[in-house]
Every structure is written in C-alpha cells, then in structure tokens.
MIDOSE-1310 file (N, C-alpha, C; in nm, 2 decimals, decimal comma, always signed):
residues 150
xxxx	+0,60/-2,83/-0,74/+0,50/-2,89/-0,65/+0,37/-2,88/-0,73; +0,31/-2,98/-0,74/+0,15/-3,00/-0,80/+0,06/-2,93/-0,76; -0,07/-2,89/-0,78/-0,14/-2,83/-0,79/-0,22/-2,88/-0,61; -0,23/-2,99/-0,61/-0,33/-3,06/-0,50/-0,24/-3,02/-0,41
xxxx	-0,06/-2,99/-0,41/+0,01/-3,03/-0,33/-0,05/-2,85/-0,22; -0,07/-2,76/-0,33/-0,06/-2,63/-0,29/-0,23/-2,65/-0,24; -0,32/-2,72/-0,26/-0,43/-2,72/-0,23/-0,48/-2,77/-0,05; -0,36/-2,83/-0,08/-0,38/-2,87/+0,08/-0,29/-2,84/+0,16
xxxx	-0,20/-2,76/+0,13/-0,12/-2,69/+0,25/-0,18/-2,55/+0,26; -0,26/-2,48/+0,13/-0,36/-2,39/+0,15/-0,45/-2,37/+0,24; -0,54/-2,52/+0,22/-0,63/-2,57/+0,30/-0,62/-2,55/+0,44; -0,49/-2,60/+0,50/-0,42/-2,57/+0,64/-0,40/-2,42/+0,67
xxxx	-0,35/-2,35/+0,56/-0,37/-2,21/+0,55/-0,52/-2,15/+0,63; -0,60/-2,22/+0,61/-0,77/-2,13/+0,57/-0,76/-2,21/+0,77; -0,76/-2,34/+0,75/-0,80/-2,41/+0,89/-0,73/-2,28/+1,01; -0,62/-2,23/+0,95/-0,55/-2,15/+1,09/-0,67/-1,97/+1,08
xxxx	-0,69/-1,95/+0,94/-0,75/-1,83/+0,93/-0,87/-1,81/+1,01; -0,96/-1,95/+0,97/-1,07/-1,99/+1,09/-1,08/-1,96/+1,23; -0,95/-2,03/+1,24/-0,92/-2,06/+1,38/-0,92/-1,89/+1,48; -0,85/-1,84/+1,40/-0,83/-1,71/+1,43/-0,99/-1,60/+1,45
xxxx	-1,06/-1,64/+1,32/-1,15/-1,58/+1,34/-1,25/-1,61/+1,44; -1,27/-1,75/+1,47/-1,30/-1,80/+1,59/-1,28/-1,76/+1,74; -1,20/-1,69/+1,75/-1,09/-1,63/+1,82/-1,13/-1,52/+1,85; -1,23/-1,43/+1,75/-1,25/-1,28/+1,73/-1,14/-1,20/+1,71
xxxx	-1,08/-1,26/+1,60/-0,94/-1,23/+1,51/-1,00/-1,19/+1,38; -0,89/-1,13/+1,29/-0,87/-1,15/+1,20/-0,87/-1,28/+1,09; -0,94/-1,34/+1,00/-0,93/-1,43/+0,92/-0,81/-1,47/+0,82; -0,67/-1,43/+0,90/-0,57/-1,43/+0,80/-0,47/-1,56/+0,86
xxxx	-0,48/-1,68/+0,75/-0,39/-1,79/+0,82/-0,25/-1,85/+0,76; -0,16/-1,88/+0,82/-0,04/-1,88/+0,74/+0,03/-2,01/+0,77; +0,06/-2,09/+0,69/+0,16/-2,23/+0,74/+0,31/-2,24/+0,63; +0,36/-2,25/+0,74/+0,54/-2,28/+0,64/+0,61/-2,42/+0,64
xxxx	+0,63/-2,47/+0,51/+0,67/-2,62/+0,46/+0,79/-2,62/+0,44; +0,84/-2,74/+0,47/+0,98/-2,78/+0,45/+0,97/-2,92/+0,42; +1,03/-2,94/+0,29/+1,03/-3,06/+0,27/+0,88/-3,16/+0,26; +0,79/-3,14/+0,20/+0,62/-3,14/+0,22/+0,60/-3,17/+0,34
xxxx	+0,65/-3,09/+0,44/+0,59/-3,15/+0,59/+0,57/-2,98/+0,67; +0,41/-2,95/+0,73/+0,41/-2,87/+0,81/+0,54/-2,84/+0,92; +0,59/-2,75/+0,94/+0,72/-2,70/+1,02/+0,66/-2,59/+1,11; +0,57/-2,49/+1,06/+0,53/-2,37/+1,18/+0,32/-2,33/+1,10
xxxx	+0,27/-2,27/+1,20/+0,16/-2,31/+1,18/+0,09/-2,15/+1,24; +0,05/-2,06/+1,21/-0,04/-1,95/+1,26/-0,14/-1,85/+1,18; -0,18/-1,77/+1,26/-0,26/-1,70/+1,24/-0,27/-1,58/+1,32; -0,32/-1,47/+1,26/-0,34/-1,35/+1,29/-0,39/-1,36/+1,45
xxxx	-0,35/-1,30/+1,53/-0,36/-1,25/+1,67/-0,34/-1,13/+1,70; -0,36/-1,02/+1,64/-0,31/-0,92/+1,68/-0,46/-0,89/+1,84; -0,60/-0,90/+1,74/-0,70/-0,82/+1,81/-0,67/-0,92/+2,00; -0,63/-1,10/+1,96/-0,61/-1,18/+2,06/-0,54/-1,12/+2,17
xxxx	-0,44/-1,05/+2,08/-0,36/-1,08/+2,23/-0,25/-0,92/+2,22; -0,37/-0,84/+2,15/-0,34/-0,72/+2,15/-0,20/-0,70/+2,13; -0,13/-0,75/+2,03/-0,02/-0,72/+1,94/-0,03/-0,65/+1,83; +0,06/-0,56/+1,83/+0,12/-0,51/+1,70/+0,15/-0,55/+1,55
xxxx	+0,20/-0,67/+1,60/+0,29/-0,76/+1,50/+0,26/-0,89/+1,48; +0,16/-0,94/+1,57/+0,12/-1,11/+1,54/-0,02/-1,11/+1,43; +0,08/-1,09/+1,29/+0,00/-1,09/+1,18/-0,03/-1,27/+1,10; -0,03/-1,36/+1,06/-0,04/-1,45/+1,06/+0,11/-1,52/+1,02
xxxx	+0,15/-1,45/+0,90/+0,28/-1,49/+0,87/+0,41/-1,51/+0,99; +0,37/-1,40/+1,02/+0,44/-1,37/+1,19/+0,43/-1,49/+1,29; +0,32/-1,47/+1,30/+0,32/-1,62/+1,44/+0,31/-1,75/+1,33; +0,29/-1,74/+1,22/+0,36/-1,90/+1,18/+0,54/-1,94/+1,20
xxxx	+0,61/-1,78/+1,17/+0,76/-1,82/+1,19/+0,78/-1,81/+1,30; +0,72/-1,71/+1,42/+0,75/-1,77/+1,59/+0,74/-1,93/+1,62; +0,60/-2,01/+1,58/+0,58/-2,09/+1,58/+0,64/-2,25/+1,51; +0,74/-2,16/+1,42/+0,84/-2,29/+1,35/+0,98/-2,31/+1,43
xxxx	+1,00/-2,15/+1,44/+1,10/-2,15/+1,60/+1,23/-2,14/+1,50; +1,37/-2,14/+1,55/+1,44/-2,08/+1,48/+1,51/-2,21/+1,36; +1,52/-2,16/+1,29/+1,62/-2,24/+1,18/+1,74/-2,21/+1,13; +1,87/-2,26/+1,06/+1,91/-2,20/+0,95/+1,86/-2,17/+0,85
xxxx	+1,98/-2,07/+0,82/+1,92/-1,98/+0,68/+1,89/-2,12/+0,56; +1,97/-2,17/+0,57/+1,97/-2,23/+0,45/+1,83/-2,33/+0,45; +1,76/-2,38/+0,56/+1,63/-2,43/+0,61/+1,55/-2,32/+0,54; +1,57/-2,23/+0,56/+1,47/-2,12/+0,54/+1,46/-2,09/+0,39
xxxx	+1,55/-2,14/+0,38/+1,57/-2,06/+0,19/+1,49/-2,19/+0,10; +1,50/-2,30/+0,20/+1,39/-2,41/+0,12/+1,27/-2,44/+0,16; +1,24/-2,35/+0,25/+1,07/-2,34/+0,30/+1,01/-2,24/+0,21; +0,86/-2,33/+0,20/+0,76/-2,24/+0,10/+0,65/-2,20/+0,22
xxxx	+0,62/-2,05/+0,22/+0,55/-2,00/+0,30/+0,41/-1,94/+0,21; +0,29/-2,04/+0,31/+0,14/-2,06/+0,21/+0,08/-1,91/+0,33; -0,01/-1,84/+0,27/-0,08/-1,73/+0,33/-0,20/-1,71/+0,26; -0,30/-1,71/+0,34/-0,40/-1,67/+0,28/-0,43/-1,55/+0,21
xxxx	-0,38/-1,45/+0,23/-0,34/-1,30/+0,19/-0,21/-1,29/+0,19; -0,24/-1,21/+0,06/-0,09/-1,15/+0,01/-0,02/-1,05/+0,15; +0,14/-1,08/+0,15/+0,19/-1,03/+0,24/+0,18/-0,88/+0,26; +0,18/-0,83/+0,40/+0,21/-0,71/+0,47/+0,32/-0,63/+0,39
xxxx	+0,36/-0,57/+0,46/+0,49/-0,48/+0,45/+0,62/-0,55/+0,53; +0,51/-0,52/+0,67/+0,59/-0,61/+0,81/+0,61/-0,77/+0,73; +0,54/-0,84/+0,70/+0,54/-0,95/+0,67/+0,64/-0,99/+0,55; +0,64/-0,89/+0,46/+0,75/-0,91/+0,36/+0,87/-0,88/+0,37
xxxx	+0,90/-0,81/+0,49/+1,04/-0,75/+0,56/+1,07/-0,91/+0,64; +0,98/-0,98/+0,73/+1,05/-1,09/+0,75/+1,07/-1,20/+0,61; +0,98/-1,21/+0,54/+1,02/-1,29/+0,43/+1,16/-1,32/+0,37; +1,17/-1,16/+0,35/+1,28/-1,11/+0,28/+1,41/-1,15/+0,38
xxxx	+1,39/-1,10/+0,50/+1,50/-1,10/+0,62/+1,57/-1,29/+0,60; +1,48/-1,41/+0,61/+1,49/-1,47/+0,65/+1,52/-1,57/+0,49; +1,51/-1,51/+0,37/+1,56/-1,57/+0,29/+1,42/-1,66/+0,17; +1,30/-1,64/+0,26/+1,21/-1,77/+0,21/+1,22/-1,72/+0,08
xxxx	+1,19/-1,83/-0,04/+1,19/-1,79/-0,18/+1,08/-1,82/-0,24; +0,98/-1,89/-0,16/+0,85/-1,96/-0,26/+0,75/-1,90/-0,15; +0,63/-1,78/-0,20/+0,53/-1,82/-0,12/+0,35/-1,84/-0,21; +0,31/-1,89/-0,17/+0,18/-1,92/-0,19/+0,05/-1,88/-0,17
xxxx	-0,01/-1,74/-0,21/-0,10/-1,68/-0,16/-0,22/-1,71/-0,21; -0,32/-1,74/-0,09/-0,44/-1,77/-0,12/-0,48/-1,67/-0,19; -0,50/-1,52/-0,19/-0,59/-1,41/-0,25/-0,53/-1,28/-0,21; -0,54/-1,24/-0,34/-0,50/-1,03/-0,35/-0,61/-0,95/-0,41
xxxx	-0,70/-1,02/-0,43/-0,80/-0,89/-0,41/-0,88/-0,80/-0,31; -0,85/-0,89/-0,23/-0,93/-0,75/-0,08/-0,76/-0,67/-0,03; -0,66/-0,77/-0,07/-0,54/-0,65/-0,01/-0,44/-0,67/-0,13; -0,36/-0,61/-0,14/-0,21/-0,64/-0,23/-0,10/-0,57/-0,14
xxxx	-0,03/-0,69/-0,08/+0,12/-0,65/-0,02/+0,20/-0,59/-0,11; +0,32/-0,63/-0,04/+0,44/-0,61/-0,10/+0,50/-0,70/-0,25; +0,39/-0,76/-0,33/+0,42/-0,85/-0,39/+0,50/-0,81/-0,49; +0,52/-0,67/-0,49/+0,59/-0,62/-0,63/+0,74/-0,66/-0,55
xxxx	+0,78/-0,59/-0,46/+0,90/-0,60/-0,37/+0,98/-0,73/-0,37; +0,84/-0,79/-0,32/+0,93/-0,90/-0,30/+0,99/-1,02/-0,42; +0,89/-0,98/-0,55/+0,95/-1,03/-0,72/+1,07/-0,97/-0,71; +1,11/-0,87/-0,68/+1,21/-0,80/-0,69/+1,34/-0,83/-0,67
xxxx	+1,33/-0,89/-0,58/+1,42/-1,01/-0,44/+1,46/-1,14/-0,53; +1,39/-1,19/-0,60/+1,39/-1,30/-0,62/+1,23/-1,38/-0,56; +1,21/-1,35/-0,49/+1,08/-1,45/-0,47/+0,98/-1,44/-0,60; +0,98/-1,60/-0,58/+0,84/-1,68/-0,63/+0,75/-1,65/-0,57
xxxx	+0,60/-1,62/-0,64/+0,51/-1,62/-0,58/+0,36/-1,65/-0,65; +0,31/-1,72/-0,61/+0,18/-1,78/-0,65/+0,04/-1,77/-0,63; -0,02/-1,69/-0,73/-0,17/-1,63/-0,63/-0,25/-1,75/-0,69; -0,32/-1,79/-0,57/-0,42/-1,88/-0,62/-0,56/-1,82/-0,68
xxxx	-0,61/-1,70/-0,59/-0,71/-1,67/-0,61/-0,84/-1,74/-0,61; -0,82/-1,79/-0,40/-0,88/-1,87/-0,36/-1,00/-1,77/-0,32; -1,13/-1,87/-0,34/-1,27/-1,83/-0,32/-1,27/-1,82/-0,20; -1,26/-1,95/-0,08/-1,26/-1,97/+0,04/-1,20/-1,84/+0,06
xxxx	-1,08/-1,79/+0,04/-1,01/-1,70/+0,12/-1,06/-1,55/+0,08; -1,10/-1,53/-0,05/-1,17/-1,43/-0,07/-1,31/-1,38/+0,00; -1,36/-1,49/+0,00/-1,49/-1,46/+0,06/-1,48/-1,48/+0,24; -1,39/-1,50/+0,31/-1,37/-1,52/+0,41/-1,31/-1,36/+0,47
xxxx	-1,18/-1,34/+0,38/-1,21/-1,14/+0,38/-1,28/-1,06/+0,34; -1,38/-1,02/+0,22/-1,49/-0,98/+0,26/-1,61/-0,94/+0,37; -1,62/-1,06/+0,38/-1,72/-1,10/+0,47/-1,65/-1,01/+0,64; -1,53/-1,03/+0,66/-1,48/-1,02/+0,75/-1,49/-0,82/+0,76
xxxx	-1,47/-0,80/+0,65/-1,42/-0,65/+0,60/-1,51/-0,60/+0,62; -1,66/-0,64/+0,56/-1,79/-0,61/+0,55/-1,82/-0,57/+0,74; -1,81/-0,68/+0,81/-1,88/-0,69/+0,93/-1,74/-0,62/+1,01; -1,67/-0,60/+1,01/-1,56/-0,53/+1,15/-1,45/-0,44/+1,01
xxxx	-1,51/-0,29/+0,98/-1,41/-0,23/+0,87/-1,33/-0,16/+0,99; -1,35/-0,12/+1,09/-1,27/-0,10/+1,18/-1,12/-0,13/+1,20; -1,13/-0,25/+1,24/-1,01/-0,37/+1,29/-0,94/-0,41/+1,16; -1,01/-0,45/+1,05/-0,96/-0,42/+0,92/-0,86/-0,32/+0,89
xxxx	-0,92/-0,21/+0,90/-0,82/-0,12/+0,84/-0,70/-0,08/+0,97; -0,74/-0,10/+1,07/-0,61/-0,06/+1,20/-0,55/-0,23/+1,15; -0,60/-0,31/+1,13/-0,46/-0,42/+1,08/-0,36/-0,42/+0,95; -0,43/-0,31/+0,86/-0,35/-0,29/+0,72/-0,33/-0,13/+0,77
xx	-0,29/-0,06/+0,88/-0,23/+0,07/+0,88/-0,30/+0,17/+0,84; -0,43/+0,17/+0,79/-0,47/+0,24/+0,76/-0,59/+0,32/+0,86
C-alpha cells in the first residue's frame, strides 16, 4: 500500500482520536481496512462510558462486528498509538497481520510481541498524533496513566 494510501486511513485514525477527545476521552483513534474500504471505526471511551476495556483499537473491532478469521487476517489495523497489551492480545487473538501506527513515542506497546507473531508493523511517527498525546498527557497525567495501568 502507498504512502498517501496510509495517510488517509491515518487521517481517519486522528478524525476518531478527536472525536474522542471531544468527548472528554482520551485522544487515541483506531480504524480497520479491508480491501481499501473502512470496515470498523473507533476510539478510546474508556473515561465515556466508564470502561475498562474500550481502548480505541477495542471499539474499532466491536464496531466492525464479527468476521471470519480469514477477513481478519486481511485487515490492516491503523492506530494512532502503538498498541496496549490488552490491544495486542486482541490483535494477536483475531489474526490481523498489518498494523499502522501513528506514534510510539509518548507510549510503546507490545510492538516487540507482536513482530514476534508475525505482524507487520509500521510507525509513522505522526506529528498530529504526537502532539495530540502530549498535549493530552501534559493537561490530564491522571487519566493518562490509569489508561496505560500505571
């Protein structure tokens, strides 16, 4: 996939991260492709709707709803932040092989784990997304750190 192609399903990435933060969420936004066509679409809810587990990656795959495995194994999953723990346990679970992360410098997931697996993974080392957690981290380190377990 081309460069613009990752730019604009990124892009949709940030639009859900927004959305969230708009929300008085978290700024973490996640969209999953199949076949170049949006399939499931979210973002971080946890502080929304007082979940545990509606981390962005999370409610994009509630939101795609169920598939076969083999659907799944050819979906590329874009995230603004590098995945969770939780997040790379469904990755892993569900087979996806390509994901696309906007930015690992305010967090670093599971990304070693999941090379491990077999997954592709692509940091963009998006500004938008960087400076969108910062900014976030700076103003609420609270909710920050109770969203990465710490």
């Amino acid at each position: 996939m081309n460069k613009s192609r990752h730019e604009t399903f990124m892009q949709a990435a940030i639009e859900e991260a927004r959305k969230g933060l708009a929300a008085g969420g978290v700024p973490i936004g996640s969209v999953i492709v199949l076949n170049d066509e949006i399939i499931g679409r979210g973002h971080n809810q946890r502080i929304q709707q007082d979940s545990v587990i509606k981390h962005a990656e999370m409610d994009a795959l509630e939101n795609t709803g169920r598939l076969r495995a083999a659907d799944y194994q050819k979906c590329t999953l874009y995230t603004t932040l590098s995945p969770c723990s939780m997040c790379s346990g469904a990755i892993r679970l569900y087979g996806i092989k390509n994901i696309i992360i906007g930015e690992n410098k305010t967090f670093q997931g599971d990304e070693s784990l999941l090379k491990s697996e077999g997954v592709s993974l692509v940091v963009l080392n998006n500004l938008e997304c960087i400076d969108l957690m910062n900014q976030f981290i700076q103003q609420h380190p609270e909710i920050w750190y109770e969203d990465i377990g710490e």
